[in-house]
N, C-alpha and C positions, 0 to 999 in steps of 0.2 A: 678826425678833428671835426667838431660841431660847427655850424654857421658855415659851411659850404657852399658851393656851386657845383652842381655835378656839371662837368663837360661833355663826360662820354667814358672809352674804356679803349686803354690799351691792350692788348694782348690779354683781356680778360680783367683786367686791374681797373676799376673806378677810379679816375682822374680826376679831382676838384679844385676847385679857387676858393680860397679861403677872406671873407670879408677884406682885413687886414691887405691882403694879396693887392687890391685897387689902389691903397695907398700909394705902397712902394711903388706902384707900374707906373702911376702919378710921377714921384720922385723922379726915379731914374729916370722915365723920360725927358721930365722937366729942367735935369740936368745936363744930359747930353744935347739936348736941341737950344740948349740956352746958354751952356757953359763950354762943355767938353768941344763939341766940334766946331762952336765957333773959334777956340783958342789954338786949335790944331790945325783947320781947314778952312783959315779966311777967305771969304770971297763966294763962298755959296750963294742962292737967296735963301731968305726966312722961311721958305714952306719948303725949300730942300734940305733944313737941319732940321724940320721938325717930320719931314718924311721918314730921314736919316734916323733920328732919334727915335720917334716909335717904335718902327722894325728891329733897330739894334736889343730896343729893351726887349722886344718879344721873342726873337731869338736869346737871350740872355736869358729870359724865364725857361724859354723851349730846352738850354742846358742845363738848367736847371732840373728839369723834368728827366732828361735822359739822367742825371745825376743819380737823379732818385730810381730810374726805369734800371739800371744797370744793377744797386743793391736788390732791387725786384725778381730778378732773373735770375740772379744767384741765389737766392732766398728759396724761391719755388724750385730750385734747381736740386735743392735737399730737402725740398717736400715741405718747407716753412710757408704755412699759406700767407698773403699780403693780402690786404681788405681793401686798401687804398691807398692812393698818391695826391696829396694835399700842397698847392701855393699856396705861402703864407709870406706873411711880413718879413721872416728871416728867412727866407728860399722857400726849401720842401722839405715833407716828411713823408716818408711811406709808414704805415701803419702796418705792422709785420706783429701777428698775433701773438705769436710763442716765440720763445728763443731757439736757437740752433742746440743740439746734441754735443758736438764735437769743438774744441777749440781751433782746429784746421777752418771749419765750415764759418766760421764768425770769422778768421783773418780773410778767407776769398772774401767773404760776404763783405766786409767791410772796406777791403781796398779798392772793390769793382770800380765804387763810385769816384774815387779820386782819379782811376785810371781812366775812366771812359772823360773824365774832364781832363783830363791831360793828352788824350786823344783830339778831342773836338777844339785845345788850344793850338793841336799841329795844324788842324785842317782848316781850321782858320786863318791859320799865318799862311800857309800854302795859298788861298786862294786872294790874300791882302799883299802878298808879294806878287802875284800873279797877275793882279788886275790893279796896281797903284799907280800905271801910266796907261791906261786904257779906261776906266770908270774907278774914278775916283770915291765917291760915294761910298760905293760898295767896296773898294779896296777900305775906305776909312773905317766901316762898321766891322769889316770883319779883321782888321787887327784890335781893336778895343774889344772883341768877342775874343783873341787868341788872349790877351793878354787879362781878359778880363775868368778866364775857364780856370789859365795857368794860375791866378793867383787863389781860384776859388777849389783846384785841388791841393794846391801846398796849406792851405789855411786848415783844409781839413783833417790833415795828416799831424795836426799838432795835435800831440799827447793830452788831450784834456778830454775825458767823457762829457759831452754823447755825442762828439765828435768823431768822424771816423779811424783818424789817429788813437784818442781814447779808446776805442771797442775794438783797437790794430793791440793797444797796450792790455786791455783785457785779456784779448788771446792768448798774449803773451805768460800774462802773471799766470792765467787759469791751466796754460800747459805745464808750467812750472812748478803748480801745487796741486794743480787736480780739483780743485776746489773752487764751483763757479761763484758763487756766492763771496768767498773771500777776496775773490778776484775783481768783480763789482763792485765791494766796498773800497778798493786800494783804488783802481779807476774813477771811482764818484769823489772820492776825496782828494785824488789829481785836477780832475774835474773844476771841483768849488775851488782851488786852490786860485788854476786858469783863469777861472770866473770874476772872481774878487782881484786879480790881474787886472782884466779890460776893464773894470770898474774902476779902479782906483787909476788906472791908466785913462782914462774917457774924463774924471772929472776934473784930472791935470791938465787934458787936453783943454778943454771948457772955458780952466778959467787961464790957460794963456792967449784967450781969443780965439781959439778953433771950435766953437761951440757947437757946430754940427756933427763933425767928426767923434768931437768928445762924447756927445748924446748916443750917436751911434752909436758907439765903442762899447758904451757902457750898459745902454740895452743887448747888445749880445753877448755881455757878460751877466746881465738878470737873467734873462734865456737859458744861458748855460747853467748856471746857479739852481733855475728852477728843475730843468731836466735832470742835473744831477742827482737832486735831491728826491727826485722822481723815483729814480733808480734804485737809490739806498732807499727806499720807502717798497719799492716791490721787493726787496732780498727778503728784508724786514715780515711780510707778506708770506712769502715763500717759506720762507724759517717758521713763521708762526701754525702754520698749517701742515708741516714737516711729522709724519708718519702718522695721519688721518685722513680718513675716506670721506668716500660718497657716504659707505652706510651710517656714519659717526656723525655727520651732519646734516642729511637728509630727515625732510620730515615724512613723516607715516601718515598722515590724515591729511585730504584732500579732495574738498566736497565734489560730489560728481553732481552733475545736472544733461536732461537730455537734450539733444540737437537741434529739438524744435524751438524750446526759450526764447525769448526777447533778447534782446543785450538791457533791456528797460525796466525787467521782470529782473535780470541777475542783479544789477547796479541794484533796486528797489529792495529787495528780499535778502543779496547775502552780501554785497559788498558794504552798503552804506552802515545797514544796523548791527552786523557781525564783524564787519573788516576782513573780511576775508577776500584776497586777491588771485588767488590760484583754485582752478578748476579743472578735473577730468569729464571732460564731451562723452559720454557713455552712449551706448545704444545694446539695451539690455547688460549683457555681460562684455558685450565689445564694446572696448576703447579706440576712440576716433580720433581725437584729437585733444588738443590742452590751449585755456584760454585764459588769460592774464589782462592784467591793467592794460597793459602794452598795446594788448589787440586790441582791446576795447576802448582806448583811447584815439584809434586809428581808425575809427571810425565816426561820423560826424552822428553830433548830439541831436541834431533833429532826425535821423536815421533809427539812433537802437529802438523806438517801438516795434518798430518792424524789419528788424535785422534780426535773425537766429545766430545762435552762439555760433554755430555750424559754419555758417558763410565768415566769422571773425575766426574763428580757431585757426591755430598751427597744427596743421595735418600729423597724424601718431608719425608716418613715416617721413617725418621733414623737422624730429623733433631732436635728433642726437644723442642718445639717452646712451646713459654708464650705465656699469655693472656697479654692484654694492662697493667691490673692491679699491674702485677707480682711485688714485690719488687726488686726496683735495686739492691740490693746485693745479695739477692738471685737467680738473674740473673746473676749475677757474675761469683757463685760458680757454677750454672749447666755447666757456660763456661768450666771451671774447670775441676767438674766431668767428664763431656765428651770430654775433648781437644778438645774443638771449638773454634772460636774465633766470630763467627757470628751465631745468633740465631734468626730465625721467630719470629714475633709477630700476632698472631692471633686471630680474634673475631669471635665466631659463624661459624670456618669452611673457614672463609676470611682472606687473607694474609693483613694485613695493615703499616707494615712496617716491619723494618728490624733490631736490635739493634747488634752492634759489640763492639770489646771490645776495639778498641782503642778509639770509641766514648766515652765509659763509663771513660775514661783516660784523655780523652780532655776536659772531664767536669769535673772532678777531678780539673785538673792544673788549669782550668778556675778561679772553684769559688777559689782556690788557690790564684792564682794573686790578686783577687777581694777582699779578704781578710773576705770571707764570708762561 
């Protein structure tokens, strides 16, 4: 998810806060230390429900995060790499590159996360029964954290994509007919069904005077609506690219330039008056590396006169390259996995073309048009 905060890395996973994220933390807090615990725990002072109230919400995002860490672990646990784990305005998401193989491997994958919040609602209650006549406080946050886990795994266990319940129902259909793709579709349009549910349910709520709950409601019913639709847009995606390679959409020509260059001299001579964005770093007959908009964006504007391509380029060996044969969606997703947007095509150790991802887009819209 773009507009982040990196935090740092779990067990290898890039953890970030998403703009959005400061809102809600706003919110909930604002709520608990102004509403919630005054109405539950009269008699505190004012800086002990806003003590109360921050910690509570930062543990609430922290299950939040185990929420997401749990689907994570299962994920790489069948070799599905995760890029990252993102706070945002409606909880988390992990960013999980590829889909799982097996319809087994999506039901674990998918239930992890409701289970490890149904976990952390028991240990919660255990330690708010444990300490509600000895520290109050801390007895009060951590039942609002039991009770607040428990409702956030049953909530996701509801049958609506891209829900964890929806992608529990996916596994379901997909064992059923073998057919992941059909199985996505029947999910997404449970999905939008749900969707248009909290919607129409949020602006009842709204206008009987519940105006907050109702906005709520209804924005996690757009959310859902949009994911869904996300969903049926990648099948969409996958179908259109269904039995075409790297070598069917790779391109053959691809200016080389040598390692000494400018980034000033390349912009000047072949990007601006050719358009050309992709280049192999050559040195003689040896290929070094390949350098793109990308890299040379990533470099600051007063630098390229005296930057060489060489110091910008993505190293030959750090570049992920397919065979001709490779499946174009699964060239897709390695895009993906590695935030590339251009990927070698190689046979036998030789460079033979290049395939990008606006290519793979351009032929999209194409057979689009063509109606094929």
């Amino acid at each position: 998810m773009q507009s982040s905060i990196r935090l740092g890395k779990i067990g290898g996973i890039p953890v970030g806060l998403h703009y959005t994220w400061f809102i809600i933390f706003v919110l909930v807090s604002l709520s608990l230390a102004q509403f919630f615990f005054p109405n539950e725990y009269p008699g505190w002072s004012p800086g002990l429900y806003w003590i109360v109230g921050v910690a509570t919400s930062l543990l609430f995002f922290g299950s939040v995060l185990a929420h997401e860490l749990a689907h994570s672990v299962v994920a790489r646990r069948f070799g599905v790499p995760v890029r990252s784990i993102t706070l945002f305005l409606f909880g988390g998401v992990a960013s999980i590159t590829r889909e799982v193989k097996q319809p087994i491997q999506e039901l674990l994958m998918s239930v992890a996360g409701p289970l490890s919040s149904m976990v952390l609602a028991g240990l919660f209650a255990v330690i708010g029964l444990a300490l509600r006549t000895v520290a109050e406080p801390i007895a009060g946050g951590a039942m609002y954290l039991a009770r607040i886990n428990l409702l956030l795994g049953l909530f996701n266990l509801l049958p609506g994509f891209p829900l964890d319940g929806g992608r529990v129902f996916r596994s379901i259909v997909w064992a059923i007919t073998g057919q992941y793709e059909r199985s996505t579709r029947i999910a997404a349009g449970l999905g939008q069904a749900f969707a248009y549910l909290f919607i129409v349910a949020g602006i009842f709520l709204a206008l009987a005077g519940r105006l907050g709950d109702g906005i709520w409601l209804a924005l996690i019913g757009w959310f859902m609506d949009n994911a869904a639709s996300s969903s049926f847009r990648q099948v969409r995606l996958k179908e259109s690219l269904q039995g075409y390679t790297a070598a069917d959409l790779m391109r053959t020509q691809c200016a080389a330039v040598p390692p000494g260059v400018s980034l000033a001299t390349l912009v000047d001579d072949h990007v601006l008056p050719l358009g050309q964005r992709c280049f192999l770093v050559t040195d003689g007959d040896a290929l070094k590396g390949l350098v793109t908009l990308h890299e040379i964006r990533r470099v600051p504007r007063d630098r390229w006169p005296v930057t060489p391509v060489e110091q910008a380029m993505t190293a030959v060996d750090a570049l992920h390259a397919v065979p001709p044969d490779a499946d174009a969606y699964g060239v897709l997703e390695r895009m993906d996995e590695y935030d590339v947007n251009q990927i070698p095509v190689v046979q036998e150790g030789r460079l033979v073309g290049i395939i990008a991802r606006d290519s793979i887009l351009h032929f999209i819209r194409t057979k689009s048009e063509l109606g094929i």
